[in-house]
C-alpha positions, 0 to 999 in steps of 0.5 A: 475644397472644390477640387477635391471634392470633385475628385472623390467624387470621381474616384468613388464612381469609378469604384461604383462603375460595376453597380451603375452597369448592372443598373443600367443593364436591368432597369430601363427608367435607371438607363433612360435617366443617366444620360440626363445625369451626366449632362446630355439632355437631347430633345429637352436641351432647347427648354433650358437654354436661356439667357437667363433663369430661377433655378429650383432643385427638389428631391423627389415628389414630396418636395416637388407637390410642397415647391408648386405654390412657390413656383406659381408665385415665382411665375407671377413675380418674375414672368420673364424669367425661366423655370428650371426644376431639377429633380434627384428621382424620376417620379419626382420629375414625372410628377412635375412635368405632369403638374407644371406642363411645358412652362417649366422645364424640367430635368433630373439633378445633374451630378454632383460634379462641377463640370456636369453642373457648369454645362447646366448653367452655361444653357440656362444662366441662372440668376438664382438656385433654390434648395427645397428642404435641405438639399445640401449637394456641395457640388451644386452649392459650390459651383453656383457660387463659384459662378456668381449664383446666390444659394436660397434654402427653401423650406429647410429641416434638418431632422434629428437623424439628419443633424446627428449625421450632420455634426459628425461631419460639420467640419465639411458642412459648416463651409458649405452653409456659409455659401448659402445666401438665405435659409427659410427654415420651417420651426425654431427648431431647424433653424436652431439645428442649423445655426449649430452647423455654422449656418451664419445666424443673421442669414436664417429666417423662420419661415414656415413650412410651405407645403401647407400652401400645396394642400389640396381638399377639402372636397375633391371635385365632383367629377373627379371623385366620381371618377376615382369611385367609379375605377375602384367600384366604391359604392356609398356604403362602403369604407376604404382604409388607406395605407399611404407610402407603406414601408417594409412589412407595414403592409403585411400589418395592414392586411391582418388588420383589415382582414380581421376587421372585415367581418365587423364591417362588411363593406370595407375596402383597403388600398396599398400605396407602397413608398417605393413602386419596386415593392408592388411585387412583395405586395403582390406576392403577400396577398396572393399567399393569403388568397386574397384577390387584388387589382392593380391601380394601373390595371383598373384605370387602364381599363386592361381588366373587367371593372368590378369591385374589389375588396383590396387594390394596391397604388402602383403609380406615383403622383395619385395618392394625394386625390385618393385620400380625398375618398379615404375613411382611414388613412395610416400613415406609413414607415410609422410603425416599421422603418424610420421617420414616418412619412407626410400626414399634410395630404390626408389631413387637408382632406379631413380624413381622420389618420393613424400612425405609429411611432415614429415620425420623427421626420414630421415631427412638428405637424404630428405634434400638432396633429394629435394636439389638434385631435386631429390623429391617433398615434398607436405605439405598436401594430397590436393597437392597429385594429382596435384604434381602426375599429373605434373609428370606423364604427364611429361616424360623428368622431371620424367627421370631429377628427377631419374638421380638427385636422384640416383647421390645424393646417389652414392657421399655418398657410402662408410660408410661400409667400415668406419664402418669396419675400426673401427670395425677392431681396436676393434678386433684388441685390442682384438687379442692383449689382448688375445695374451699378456694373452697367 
């Protein structure tokens, strides 16, 4: 299975060779990465030589923001061990370095070939590899154990889209998750899915879901808050809607609402953070045939343009949305009502600002339950609802204070999935010590 993996693998980037060049020929920060990718890690490669380490691989900054708690645990536990973080995207990685600092090395995820992934694990020796969700790379997986590195899910989902996908191939996957030492799940539920895929039912815990550890709030602090206010011109009568990783067309949405809410409410503001940086020009483009007058998140903190205030800023920077909640009277939730799956309510809830999202959060699923069972959220069912849910909560204070208080209780009763996921990743090691003290 390892070898022939490793061959189509090789076989399909061939065939993908075109697609790659062209990448590599218009996006510089696709260009700058591959090198990283492939194995050859310049400057950096002195932070990831170890002889020995915790390896974590997480996807993007969703998962890095949920893998922080875990890590600071790990480095209290385990202070003689080094941090290597693997990240598939860039901003995940960015987002990292800039909240880790240089006790952590972090890298973008290596190729899912076992050669590429060999030259990692001769410069660092990991003792360990940990998947945050349900990072199932088979060439990762299979050549940890290939060497001798246990495999820990941390944190794992498997969505319901992600399991129908699954079973179609669990002929494959089924092998892959009996390679895996430990899986921390975050509900009965994922843990069940998993099961099904031909996880070994005693190596599967319900552990929670740890990025209720890596909540931020309730207040931001004050000279933070202040900061934020000052760069986008926020005076204390004015209310800010937050459209938070905006899918297609949701942002079209946003505005029209925004736009007929603003002559009931003439202080209000509105704040685009896209969920892909490459749509700021779409956005961009929208409001200009709307003639509305924007800034841009990088401009104004950039201090390139004049500050003054403005009706309309969209986020063109990763790693800042979760503080901008914090100053937030509204906060929709994006590809809710357009796209798929929706996206994390966690950050603005844990700040208390009262949210609204559509139907489709599938990916979420357990939270958004409990969100609305909390009164803690309002879910609309089509983009007609948006402006009449907005407007009953902007003209009412004492129901947007209930509706934050609720949220944020919801997620403090569910803390403590860190430290669980730490209890097992710490019998994994444990055993290792042991083997590797008998060997001696």
């Amino acid at each position: 299975m390892y070898f022939i993996y490793n061959y189509l693998f090789l076989v399909t980037l061939f065939f993908a060779t075109p697609f790659f060049l062209f990448r590599m020929a218009t996006t510089r920060r696709f260009r700058k990465g591959m090198a990283e990718r492939w194995g050859f890690y310049g400057p950096i490669k002195k932070l990831l030589i170890a002889d020995h380490s915790i390896w974590i691989q997480a996807a993007s900054v969703g998962e890095v923001t949920a893998a922080l708690p875990v890590i600071d645990l790990l480095r209290k536990n385990y202070p003689e061990e080094k941090i290597i973080l693997t990240c598939q995207t860039a901003s995940g990685r960015d987002v990292a370095r800039k909240k880790l600092g240089v006790n952590t090395a972090v890298i973008l995820s290596p190729l899912d070939l076992g050669f590429v992934i060999n030259n990692l694990i001769r410069l660092s020796g990991p003792r360990i590899l940990i998947l945050i969700e349900t990072e199932i790379w088979p060439g990762m997986i299979m050549t940890a154990r290939r060497n001798g590195i246990p495999v820990v899910i941390v944190n794992g989902r498997i969505s319901a889209s992600s399991f129908r996908g699954y079973r179609r191939v669990i002929s494959l996957v089924g092998p892959l998750l009996k390679m895996v030492t430990a899986l921390g799940m975050r509900s009965e539920e994922d843990a069940s899915r998993i099961r099904e895929l031909g996880a070994p039912p005693d190596r599967v815990t319900v552990t929670g879901n740890i990025k209720f550890d890596s909540l931020p709030g309730p207040e931001l602090p004050r000279n933070v808050r202040g900061e934020l206010e000052a760069l986008l011109g926020l005076e204390s009568t004015d209310m800010l809607i937050i459209g938070g990783s905006t899918f297609e067309g949701e942002d079209r949405i946003l505005y029209e609402a925004y736009r007929a809410l603003l002559p009931r409410f003439p202080g209000l503001r509105l704040l685009l953070a896209p969920r892909h940086l490459e749509r700021v020009g779409a956005i961009k483009a929208l409001l200009r045939s709307r003639g509305q007058s924007f800034a841009l998140y990088t401009s104004l903190a950039a201090r390139t343009i004049v500050p003054r205030k403005t009706d309309v800023v969209i986020l063109d920077a990763m790693g800042v949305l979760s503080n901008l909640y914090g100053l937030g009277t509204v906060a929709f939730i994006g590809r809710s009502l357009r796209g798929y799956g929706g996206q994390n309510p966690i950050e603005p809830a844990s700040f208390g600002c009262p949210i609204i999202f559509g139907p489709h959060m599938e990916n979420f699923q357990e939270v958004t339950d409990d969100l609305i069972k909390a009164v803690g959220a309002v879910r609309i069912q089509n983009e007609g609802e948006l402006s009449e849910k907005l407007a009953g909560l902007l003209s009412d204070p004492a129901r947007r204070d209930r509706m934050g208080y609720q949220a944020r209780q919801m997620l403090e009763n569910r803390r403590g999935a860190s430290q669980r996921n730490l209890e097992q990743i710490k019998q994994v090691l444990s055993r290792i010590r042991k083997t590797i003290q008998n060997t001696n």
